[in-house]
C-alpha positions in Angstrom: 3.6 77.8 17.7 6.8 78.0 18.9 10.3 76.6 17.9 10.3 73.9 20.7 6.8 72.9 19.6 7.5 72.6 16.0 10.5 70.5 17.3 8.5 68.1 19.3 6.0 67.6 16.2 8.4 66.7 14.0 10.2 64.2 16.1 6.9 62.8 17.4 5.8 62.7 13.7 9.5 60.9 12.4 8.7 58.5 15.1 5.1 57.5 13.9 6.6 56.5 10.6 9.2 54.7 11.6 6.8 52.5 14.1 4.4 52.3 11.0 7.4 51.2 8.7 8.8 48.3 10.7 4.4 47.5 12.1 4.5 47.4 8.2 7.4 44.8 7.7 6.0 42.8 10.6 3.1 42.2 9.2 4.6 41.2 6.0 6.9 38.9 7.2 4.4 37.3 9.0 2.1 36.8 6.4 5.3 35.5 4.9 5.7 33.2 7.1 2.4 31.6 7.3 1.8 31.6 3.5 5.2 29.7 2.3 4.2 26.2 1.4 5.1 23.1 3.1 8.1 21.7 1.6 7.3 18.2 2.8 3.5 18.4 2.0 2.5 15.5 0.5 4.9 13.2 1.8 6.0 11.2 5.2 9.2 10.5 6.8 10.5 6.9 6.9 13.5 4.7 7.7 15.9 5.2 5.1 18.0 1.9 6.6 21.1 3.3 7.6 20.0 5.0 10.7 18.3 8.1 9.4 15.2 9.0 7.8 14.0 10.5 4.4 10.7 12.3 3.0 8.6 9.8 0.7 5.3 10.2 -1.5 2.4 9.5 0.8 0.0 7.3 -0.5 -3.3 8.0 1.8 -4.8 4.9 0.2 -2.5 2.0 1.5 -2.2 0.6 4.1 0.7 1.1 6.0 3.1 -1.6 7.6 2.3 -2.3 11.7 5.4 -5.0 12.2 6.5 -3.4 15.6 10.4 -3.9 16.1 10.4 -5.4 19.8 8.4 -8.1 17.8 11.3 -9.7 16.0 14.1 -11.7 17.3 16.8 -13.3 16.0 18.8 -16.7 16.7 22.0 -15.4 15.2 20.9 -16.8 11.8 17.2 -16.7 11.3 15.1 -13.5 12.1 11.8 -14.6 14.0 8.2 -12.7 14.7 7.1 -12.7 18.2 3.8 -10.9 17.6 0.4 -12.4 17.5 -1.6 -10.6 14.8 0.5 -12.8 12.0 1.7 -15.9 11.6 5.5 -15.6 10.0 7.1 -18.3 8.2 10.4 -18.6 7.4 12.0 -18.4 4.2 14.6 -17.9 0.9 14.7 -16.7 -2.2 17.6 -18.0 -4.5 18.7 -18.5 -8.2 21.8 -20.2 -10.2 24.0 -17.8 -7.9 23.4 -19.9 -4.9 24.8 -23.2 -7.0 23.6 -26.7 -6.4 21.6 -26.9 -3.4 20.6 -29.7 -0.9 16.9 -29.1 -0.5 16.3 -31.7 1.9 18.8 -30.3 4.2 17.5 -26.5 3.7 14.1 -28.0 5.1 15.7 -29.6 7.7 17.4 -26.4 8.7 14.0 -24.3 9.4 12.9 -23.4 6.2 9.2 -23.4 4.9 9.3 -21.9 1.9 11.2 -20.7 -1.4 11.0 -18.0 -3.8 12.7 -18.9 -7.0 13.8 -17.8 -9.8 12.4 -18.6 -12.8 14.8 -16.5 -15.7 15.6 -13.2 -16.8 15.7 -10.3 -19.2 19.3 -9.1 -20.3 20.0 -5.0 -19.1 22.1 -5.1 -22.4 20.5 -6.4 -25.1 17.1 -7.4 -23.7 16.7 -11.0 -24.5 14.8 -13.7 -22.6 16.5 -16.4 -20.6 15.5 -19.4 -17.7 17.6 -19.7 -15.0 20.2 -22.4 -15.2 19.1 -24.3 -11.9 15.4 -23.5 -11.9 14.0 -27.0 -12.8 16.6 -28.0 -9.9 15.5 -25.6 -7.9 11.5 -25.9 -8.0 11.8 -29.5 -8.4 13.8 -30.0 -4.8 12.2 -27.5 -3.1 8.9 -29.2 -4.1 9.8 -32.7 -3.8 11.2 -31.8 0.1 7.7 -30.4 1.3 8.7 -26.7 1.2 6.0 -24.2 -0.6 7.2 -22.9 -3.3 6.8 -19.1 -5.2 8.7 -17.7 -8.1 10.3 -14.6 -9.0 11.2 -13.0 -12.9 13.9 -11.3 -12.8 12.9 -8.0 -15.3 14.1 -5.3 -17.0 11.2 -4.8 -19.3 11.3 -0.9 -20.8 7.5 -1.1 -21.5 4.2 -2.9 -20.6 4.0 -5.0 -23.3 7.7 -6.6 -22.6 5.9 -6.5 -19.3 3.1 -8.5 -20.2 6.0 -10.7 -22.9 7.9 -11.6 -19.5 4.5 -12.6 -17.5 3.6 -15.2 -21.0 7.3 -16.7 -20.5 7.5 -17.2 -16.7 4.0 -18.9 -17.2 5.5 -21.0 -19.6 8.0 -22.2 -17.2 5.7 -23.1 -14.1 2.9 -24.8 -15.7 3.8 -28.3 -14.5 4.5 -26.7 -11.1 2.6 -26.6 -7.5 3.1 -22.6 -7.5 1.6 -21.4 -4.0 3.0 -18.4 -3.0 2.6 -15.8 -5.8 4.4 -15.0 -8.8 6.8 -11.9 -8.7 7.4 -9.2 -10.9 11.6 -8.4 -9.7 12.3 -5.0 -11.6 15.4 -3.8 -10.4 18.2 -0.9 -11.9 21.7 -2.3 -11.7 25.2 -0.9 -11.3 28.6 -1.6 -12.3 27.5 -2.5 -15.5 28.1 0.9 -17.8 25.3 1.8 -19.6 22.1 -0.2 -20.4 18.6 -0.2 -21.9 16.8 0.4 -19.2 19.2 3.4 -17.7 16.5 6.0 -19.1 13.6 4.6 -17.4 10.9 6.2 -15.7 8.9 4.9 -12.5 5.7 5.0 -14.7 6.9 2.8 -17.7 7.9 0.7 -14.7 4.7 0.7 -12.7 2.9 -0.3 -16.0 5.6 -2.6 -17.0 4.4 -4.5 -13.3 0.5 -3.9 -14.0 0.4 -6.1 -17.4 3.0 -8.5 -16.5 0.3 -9.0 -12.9 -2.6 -8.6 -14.8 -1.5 -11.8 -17.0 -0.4 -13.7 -14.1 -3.6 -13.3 -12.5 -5.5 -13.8 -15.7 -3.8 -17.5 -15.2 -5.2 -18.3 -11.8 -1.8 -17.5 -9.5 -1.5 -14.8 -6.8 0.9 -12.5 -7.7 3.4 -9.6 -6.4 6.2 -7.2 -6.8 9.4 -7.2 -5.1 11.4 -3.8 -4.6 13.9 -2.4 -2.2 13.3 0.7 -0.3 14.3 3.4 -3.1 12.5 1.9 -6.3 9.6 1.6 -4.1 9.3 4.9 -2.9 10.5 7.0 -5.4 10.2 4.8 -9.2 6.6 2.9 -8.2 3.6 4.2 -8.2 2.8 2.0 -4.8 -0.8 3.3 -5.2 -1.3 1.7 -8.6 0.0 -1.7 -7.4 -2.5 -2.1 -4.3 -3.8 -5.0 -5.3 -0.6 -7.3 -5.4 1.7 -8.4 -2.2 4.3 -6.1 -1.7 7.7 -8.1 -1.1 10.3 -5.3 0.2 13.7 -5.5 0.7 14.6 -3.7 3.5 17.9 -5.4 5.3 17.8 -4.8 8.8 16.3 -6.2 12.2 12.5 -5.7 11.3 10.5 -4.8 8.6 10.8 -1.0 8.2 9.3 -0.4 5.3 6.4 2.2 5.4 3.5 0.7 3.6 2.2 -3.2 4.0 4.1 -5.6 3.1 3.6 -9.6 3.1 7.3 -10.7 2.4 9.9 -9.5 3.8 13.6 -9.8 2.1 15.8 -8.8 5.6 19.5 -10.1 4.1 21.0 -11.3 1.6 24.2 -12.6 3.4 22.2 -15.5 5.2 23.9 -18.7 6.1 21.4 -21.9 5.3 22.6 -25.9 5.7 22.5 -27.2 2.4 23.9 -24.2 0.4 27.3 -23.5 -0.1 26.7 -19.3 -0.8 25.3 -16.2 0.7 21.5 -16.4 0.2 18.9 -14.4 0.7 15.9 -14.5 3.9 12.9 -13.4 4.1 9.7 -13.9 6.3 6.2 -14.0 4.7 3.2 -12.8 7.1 -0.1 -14.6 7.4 -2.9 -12.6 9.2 -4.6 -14.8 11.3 -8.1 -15.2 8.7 -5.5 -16.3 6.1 -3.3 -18.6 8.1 -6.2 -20.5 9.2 -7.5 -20.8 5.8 -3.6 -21.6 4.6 -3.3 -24.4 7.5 -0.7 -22.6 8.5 -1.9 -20.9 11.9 -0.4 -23.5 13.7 3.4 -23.1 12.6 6.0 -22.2 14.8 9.2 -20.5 13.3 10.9 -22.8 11.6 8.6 -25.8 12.1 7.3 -28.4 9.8 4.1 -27.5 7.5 1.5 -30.0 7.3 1.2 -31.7 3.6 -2.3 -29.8 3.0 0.1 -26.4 3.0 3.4 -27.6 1.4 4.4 -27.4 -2.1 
């Protein structure tokens, strides 16, 4: 063979391995590639309520939220729903923050119903305590035809102060008309420095909710959980909780909140005649099945209820 030959092979051969080397690292890569795992497997993007989105557990077994926004509209102090697969009411939630209030004149202003608080557990030193103006509250909310749930205001670091909380609000509404359901309000709080509940977890909380709504029900009232966006998506376990109404606080122009909801908290800088402070507004959706069984199908934002469906 001679030198030129020789020369050629070598060259052609140099080249072969180089082409396998980098067919070599393409294939690699690629397998790469398609084997790195899905960092958002297992989850779904949502709202996040300041005009972006984030990447939350995905619970394949609720039901998620179909409120549509071109649904809801807004009179510059009420939010209304337009739609016709629920009936919305109108509504508030308030406690000894909003003062004295003029019930009468909160009817007369649109409302239909109330969600009030009953008491609280300190974040400090974890004792039990009724709100100041709940006997007001219930009793002039009741006593002006508006409907009428209630709300506990927890910070329970366990199921059985769970279930402790559930005894005491029970307590409290036995001489009541209680409609709408009875609400487990877990919430962290800031400002404060440190408290007792700064260490805990979204399972001590989801089972802190499950035995203060088991003993509710166990007493014959409907009963729910209220949470704003974060402590729903990332401390509950929404999956455990299926069976109670979901009341979300998620400020904005509709209901954004991923999974199915039946209350709706959309401020809590609302202007309503008859109290003097910012309070809180939410709607509450009625399918059509359950509005017709409520007496209630025939409501009209801010309208009167009939006396077979008020408080």
């Amino acid at each position: 063979m001679n030198f030129c030959l020789k020369h050629r092979l070598r060259r052609w051969t140099a080249l072969a391995l180089v082409c396998g080397m980098l067919l070599s690292l393409g294939a690699c890569s690629l397998q790469t590639a398609q084997t790195s795992p899905d960092p958002h497997a297992g989850l779904v993007e949502v709202p996040n309520g300041n005009g972006s989105t984030i990447w939350v557990p995905l619970y394949k077994k609720l039901d998620t939220a179909d409120y549509a926004a071109d649904e809801f509209v807004t009179d510059g102090s009420y939010i209304d729903y337009t739609g016709s697969e629920y009936v919305a009411l109108r509504g508030i939630d308030v406690s000894e923050h909003q003062g004295e209030i003029d019930w009468n004149s909160v009817k007369n202003d649109g409302v239909q119903f109330a969600v009030i608080r009953t008491g609280y557990r300190g974040y400090k030193q974890g004792g039990l305590a009724e709100d100041k103006y709940f006997k007001k509250n219930i009793e002039g909310a009741l006593a002006a035809g508006i409907r009428v749930g209630v709300y506990f205001f927890s910070q329970a670091i366990s199921a059985e102060e769970g279930k402790q909380e559930a005894q005491y609000i029970l307590s409290q509404i036995k001489d009541y008309k209680v409609t709408l359901p009875v609400f487990f309000d877990w919430e962290r709080v800031d400002n404060v420095g440190e408290t007792r509940v700064d260490a805990v977890t979204g399972d001590v909380i989801t089972d802190a909710c499950l035995a203060f709504c088991k003993e509710v029900k166990a007493a014959g009232y409907d009963t729910g959980v209220y949470f704003y966006r974060s402590l729903g998506y990332y401390d509950y376990k929404l999956d455990e909780l299926e069976a109670l109404s979901f009341w979300a606080g998620a400020p904005g122009s509709y209901p954004d909140f991923y999974y199915r909801h039946s209350f709706w908290q959309y401020t809590a800088e609302g202007t309503v005649s008859g109290i003097q402070a910012a309070t809180d507004l939410d709607l509450w959706f009625e399918t059509r099945a359950e509005a017709e069984k409520n007496g209630t199908a025939d409501i009209t934002p801010g309208g009167a209820m009939s006396p077979e469906s008020s408080g």
